[in-house]
C-alpha positions in Angstrom: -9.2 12.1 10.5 -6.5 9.4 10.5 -3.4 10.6 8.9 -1.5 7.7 8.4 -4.7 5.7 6.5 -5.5 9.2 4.5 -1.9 10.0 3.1 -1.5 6.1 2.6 -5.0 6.3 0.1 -3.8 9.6 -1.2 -0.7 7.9 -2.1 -2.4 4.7 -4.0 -4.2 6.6 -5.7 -2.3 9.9 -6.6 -2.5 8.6 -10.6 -5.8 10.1 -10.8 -4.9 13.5 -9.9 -1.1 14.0 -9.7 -0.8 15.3 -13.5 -1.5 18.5 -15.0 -4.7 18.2 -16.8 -3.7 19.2 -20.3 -1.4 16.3 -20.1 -4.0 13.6 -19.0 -3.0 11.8 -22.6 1.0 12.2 -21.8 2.4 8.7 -22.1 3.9 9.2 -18.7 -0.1 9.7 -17.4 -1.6 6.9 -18.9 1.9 4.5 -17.9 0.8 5.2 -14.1 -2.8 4.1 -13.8 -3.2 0.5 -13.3 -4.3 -1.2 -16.5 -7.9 -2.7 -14.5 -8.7 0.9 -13.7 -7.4 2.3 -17.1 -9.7 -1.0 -19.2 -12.9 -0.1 -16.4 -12.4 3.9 -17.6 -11.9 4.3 -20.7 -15.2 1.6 -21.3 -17.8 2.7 -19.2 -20.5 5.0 -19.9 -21.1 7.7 -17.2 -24.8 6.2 -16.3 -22.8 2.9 -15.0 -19.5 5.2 -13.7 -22.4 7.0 -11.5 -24.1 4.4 -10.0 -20.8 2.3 -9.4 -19.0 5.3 -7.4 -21.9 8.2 -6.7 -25.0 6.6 -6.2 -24.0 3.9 -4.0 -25.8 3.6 -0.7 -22.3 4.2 1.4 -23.8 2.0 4.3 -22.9 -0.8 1.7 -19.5 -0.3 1.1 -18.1 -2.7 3.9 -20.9 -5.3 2.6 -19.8 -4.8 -0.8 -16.3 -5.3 -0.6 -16.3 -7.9 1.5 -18.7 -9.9 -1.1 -16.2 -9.0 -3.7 -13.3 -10.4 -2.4 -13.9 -13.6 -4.7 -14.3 -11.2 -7.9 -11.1 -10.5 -9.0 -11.7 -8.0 -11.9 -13.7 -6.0 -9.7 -11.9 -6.0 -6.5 -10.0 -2.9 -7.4 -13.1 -0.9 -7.4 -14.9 -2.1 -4.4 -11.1 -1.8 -2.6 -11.2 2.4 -4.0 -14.8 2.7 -2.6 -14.2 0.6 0.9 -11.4 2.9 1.8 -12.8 6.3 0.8 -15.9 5.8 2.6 -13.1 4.8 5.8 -11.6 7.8 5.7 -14.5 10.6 4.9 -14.4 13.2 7.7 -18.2 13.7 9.3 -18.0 17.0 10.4 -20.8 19.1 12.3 -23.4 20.7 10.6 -24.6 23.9 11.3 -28.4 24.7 11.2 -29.8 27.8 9.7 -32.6 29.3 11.0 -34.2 31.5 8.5 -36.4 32.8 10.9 -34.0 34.4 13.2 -32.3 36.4 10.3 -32.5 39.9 10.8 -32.8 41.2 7.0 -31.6 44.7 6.1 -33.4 44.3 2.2 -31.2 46.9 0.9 -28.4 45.3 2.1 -28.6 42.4 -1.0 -29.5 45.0 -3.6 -28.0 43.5 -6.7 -26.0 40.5 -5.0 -26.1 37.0 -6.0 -27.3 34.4 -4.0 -24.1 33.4 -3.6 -23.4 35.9 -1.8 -26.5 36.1 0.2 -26.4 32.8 1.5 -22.5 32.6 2.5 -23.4 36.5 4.5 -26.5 35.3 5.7 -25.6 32.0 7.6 -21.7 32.8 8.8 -23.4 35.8 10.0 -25.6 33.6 12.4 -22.8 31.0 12.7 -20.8 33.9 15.0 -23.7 34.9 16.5 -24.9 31.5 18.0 -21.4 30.7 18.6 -20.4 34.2 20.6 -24.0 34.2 22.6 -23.9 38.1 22.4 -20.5 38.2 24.4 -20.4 42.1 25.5 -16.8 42.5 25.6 -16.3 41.0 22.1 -15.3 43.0 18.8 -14.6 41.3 15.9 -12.5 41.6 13.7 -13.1 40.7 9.6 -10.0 39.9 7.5 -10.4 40.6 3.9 -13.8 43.0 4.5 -14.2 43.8 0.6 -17.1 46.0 0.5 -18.4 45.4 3.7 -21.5 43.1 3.5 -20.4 40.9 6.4 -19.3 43.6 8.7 -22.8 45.4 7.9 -24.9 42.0 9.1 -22.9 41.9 12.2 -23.4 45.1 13.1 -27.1 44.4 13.0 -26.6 41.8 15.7 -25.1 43.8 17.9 -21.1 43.5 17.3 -18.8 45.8 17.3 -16.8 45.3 14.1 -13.5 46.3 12.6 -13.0 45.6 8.9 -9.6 44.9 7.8 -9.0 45.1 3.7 -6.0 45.6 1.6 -7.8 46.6 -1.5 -7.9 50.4 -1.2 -11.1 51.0 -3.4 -12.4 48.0 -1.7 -11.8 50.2 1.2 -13.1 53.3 0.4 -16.5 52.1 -1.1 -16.9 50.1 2.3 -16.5 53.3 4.0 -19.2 54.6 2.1 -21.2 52.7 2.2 -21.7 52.1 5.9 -22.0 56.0 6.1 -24.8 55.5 4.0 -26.5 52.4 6.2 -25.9 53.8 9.4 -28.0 56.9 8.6 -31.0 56.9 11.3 -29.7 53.8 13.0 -28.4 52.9 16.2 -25.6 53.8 16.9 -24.5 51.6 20.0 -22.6 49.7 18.2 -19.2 50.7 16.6 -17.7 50.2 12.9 -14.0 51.0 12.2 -11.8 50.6 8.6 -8.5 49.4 8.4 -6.6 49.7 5.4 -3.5 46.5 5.4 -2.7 44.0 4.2 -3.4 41.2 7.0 -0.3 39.1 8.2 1.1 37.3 10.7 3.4 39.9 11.5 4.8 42.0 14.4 3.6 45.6 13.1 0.2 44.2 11.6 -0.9 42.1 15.1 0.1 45.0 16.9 -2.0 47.2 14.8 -4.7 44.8 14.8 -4.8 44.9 18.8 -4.6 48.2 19.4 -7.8 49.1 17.4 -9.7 46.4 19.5 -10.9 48.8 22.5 -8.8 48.1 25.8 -12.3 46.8 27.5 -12.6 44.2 24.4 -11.4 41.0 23.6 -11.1 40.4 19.4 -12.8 37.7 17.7 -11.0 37.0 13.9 -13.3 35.7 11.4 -12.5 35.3 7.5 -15.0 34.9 4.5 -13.1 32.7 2.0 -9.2 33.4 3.1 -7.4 33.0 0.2 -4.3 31.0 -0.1 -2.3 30.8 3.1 -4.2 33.9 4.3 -5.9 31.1 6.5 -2.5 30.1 8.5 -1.6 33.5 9.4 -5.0 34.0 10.8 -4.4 31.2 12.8 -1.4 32.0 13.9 -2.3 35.7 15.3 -5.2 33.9 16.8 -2.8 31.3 18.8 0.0 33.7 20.0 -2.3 37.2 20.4 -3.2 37.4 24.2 -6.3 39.9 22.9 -7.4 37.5 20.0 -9.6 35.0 21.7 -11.4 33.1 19.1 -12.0 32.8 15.4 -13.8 31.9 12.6 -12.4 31.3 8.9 -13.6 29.8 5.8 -10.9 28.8 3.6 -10.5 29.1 -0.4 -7.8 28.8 -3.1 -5.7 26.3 -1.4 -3.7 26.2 -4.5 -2.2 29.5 -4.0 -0.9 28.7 -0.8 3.2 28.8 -0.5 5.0 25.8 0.0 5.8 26.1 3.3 2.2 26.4 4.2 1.2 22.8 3.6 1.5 20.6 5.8 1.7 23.1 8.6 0.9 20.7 11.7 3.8 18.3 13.4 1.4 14.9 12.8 1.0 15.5 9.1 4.5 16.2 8.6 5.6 13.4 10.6 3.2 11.0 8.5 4.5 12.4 5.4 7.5 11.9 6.2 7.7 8.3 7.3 5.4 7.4 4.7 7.2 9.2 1.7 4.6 11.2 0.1 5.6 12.8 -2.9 2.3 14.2 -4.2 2.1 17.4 -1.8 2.2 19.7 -4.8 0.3 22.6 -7.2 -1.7 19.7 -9.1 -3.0 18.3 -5.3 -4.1 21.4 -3.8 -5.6 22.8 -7.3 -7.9 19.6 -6.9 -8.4 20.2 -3.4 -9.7 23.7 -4.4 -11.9 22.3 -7.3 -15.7 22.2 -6.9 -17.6 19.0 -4.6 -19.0 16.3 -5.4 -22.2 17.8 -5.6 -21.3 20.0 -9.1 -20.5 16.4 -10.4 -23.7 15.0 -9.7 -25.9 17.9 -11.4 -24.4 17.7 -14.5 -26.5 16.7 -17.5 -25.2 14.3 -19.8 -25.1 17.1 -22.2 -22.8 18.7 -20.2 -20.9 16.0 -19.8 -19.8 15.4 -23.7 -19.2 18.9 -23.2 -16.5 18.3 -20.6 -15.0 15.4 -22.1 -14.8 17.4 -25.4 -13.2 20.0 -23.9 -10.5 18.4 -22.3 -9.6 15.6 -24.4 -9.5 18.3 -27.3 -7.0 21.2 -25.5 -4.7 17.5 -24.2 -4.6 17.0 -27.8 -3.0 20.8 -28.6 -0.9 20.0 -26.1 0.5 16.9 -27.9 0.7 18.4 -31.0 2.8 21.7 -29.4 5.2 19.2 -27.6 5.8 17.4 -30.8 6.3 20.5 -33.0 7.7 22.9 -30.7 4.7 25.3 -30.3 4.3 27.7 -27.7 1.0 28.9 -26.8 -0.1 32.1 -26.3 -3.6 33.2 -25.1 -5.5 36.0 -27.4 -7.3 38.3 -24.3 -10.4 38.7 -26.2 -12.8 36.1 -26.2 -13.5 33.4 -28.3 -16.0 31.1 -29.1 -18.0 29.5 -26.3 -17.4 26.0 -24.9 -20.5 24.3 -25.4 -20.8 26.1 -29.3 -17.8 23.5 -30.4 -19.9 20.6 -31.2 -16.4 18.5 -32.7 -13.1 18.5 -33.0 -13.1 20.3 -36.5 -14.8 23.0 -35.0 -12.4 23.4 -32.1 -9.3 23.5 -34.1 -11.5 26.2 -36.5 -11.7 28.0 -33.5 -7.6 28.1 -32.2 -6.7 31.2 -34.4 -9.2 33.3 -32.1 -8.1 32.0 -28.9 -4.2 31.6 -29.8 -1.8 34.0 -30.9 -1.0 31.5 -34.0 -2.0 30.1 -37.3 -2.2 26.7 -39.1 -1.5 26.1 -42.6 -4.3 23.0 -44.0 -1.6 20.5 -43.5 -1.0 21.6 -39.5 -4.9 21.2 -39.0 -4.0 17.5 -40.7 -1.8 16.9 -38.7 -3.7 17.8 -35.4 -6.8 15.6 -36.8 -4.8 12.8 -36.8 -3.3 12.9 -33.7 -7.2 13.0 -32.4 -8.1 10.1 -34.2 -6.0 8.2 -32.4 -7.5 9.8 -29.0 -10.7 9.9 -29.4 -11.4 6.5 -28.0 -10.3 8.1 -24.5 -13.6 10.2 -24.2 -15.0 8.0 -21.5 -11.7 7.6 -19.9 -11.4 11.4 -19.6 -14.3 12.2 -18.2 -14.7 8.9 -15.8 -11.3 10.0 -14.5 -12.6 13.4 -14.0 -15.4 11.6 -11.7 -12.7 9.9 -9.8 -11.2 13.6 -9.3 -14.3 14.3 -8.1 -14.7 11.7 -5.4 -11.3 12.2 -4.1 -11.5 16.1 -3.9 -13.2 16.0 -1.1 -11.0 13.6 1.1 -7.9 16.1 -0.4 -9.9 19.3 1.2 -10.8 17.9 4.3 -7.0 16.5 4.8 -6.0 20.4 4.4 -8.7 21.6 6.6 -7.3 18.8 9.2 -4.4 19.7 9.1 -4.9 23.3 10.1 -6.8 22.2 13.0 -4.1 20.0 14.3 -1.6 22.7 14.3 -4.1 24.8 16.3 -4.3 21.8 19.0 -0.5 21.2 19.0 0.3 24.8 19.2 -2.5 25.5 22.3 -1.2 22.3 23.6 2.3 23.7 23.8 1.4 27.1 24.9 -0.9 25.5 27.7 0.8 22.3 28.7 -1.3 21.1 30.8 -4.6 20.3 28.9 -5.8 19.9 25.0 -9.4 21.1 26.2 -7.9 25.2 27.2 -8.9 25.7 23.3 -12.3 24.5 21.9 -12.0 23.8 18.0 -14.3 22.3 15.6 -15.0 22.0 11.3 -18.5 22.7 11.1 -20.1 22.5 7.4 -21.9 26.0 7.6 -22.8 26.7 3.6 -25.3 24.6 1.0 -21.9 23.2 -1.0 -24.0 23.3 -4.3 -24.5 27.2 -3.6 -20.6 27.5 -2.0 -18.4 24.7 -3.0 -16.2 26.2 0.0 -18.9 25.3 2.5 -16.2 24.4 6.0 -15.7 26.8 8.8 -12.6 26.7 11.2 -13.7 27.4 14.8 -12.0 28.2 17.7 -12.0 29.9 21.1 -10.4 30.1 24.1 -11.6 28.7 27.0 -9.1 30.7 29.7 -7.1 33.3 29.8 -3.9 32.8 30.0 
């Protein structure tokens, strides 16, 4: 990925995401998109929004915008669709083979297929990527229950299953008693109870129940937050950790300091002033794909657009009268039941601690009124979310593995090739919208 052309696109184009969403009708949102875009949203129906942006063979893009040049009111848009398709990653894709699965049925007793398919194919991910290494054990940050650690086992790994949820712990203990009964036993399970971290105390814990004989292979099923970068720290600086494989999640609960984390991305941050590394840029980059966007019905669409040009319209109304809202914990009234606005503002007293008098409920209606011309807009700049979501995630996921290249490269000296690393797409994104896996192993010791 090019940094420089990314955090430059980013940059142009922060206006459709750099806002907190019940504020998409703040004057100080709608002041910073550019009036062709703002026009081209807030009058398009989705139908043309979809085959303008999604549908578009991307083979065509170059044609397109170089076609377009002499079309001033629709440069912009061939401009926002040239550069995104410039600076999409490609990564690898890994191939399932459903036939090679070694299926334990009780195993996915009441689990979602969710869950089956993320066990199921990072399971064979290690597995083709190890080759069966003898003197491997590896090790599972965040374990939960166990499900992962169970399927690895039934390849043939040794496994230790690190988690710091202690009933998450206990039922994992459990429960492999239970699925080891009668089985072979050649193959060794171990518990930790921690809380994982790039610490002294915790990578020397984590070593020491590796077997002296092994090497330790870290591997992560949706590391939350910057859970992630102190996975890939142990792996860099541990002489006993010799690979690993992570799959990342919740970006937006990473700390401050954890974004960028490699040299390059600072550096082209830096010279090229970005001021949209924040909580509303990684929340997007944790959103769902592209692919959630196109399977929506149109039904679900009003839906969407309801829903959020209705809550950005509470949140004028509270600004303007000095509200503060509070959440009710029991639930309320369903989404897709509120057909209009009269029926969501009906519907406030049982999802906020508050009450409106017949003129308050006036007053909110006619703020609407004068909104509810936007519903296009809202949901076409939703789209645009959308498309640049996944250019955000894949920037984050860049990142990480060009701090694991500058680091080996450092530690190393002499060549960028002692550490193999790849981003392989490993999950069905429609099934797991978190569907990237960090690789990477150590060629030599050192």
């Amino acid at each position: 990925m090019d940094f420089d052309e990314t955090v430059l696109f980013l940059q142009d184009y922060s206006w459709i995401f750099n806002f907190k969403v019940t504020e998409i009708l703040s004057k100080t949102t709608l002041q910073n998109i550019p009036y062709q875009w703002f026009q081209y949203l807030k009058d398009t129906n989705i139908d043309e929004f979809n085959k303008t942006f999604v549908y578009t063979t991307e083979g065509k893009f170059a044609d397109e915008y170089k076609k377009s040049i002499a079309i001033v009111e629709q440069n912009f848009i061939q401009q926002f669709k040239f550069r995104l398709n410039k600076i999409k990653m490609k990564n690898k894709e890994f191939k399932f083979d459903s036939s090679n699965d070694k299926e334990n049925p009780s195993l996915w007793k009441g689990h979602s297929e969710k869950k089956i398919h993320e066990v199921r194919r990072f399971t064979q991910f290690i597995d083709n990527k190890l080759l069966k290494t003898e003197d491997l054990c590896i090790v599972d940050i965040g374990s939960g229950l166990g499900y992962l650690d169970e399927k690895l086992l039934s390849y043939g790994f040794d496994v230790i299953g690190i988690e710091c949820n202690e009933a998450f712990h206990k039922s994992a203990i459990q429960r492999h008693k239970k699925e080891s009964e009668g089985m072979n036993n050649s193959v060794t399970m171990k518990h930790l109870h921690m809380n994982f971290s790039f610490q002294p105390d915790c990578v020397k814990a984590v070593e020491k129940s590796i077997s002296d004989e092994k090497d330790g292979c870290l591997v992560a099923l949706h590391a939350c937050g910057d859970l992630t970068n102190q996975i890939i720290k142990t792996f860099i600086h541990s002489e006993k950790i010799r690979s690993l494989a992570v799959v990342s999640c919740c970006y937006h609960k990473m700390n401050s300091n954890d974004f960028p984390i490699s040299q390059k991305l600072k550096e082209a941050s830096v010279e090229l002033n970005v001021n949209y590394f924040n909580h509303f840029f990684l929340r997007l980059g944790a959103n769902e794909p592209l692919s959630r966007w196109m399977k929506m019905s149109d039904i679900e669409h009003i839906e969407h657009s309801n829903n959020v040009l209705f809550r950005s319209v509470l949140e004028m109304y509270s600004k303007q009268v000095g509200l503060e809202l509070k959440k009710k914990r029991r639930k309320a009234t369903k989404k897709s039941e509120i057909k209009d606005f009269v029926g969501y503002v009906d519907n406030l007293e049982n999802i906020y601690d508050l009450s409106f008098t017949e003129q308050e409920k006036m007053h909110l209606q006619s703020i609407y009124e004068t909104k509810r011309y936007l519903h296009k807009f809202v949901e076409n700049l939703t789209g645009l979310q959308f498309l640049v979501q996944q250019v955000i995630e894949q920037l984050i996921l860049a990142d990480r593995k060009a701090y694991i290249e500058e680091q080996m490269n450092q530690i190393y000296c002499d060549s960028e090739h002692e550490c193999d690393i790849e981003l392989v797409y490993i999950f069905d994104d429609v099934i797991s919208p978190r569907n990237t896996v960090i690789y990477a192993s150590k060629n030599s010791k050192r």
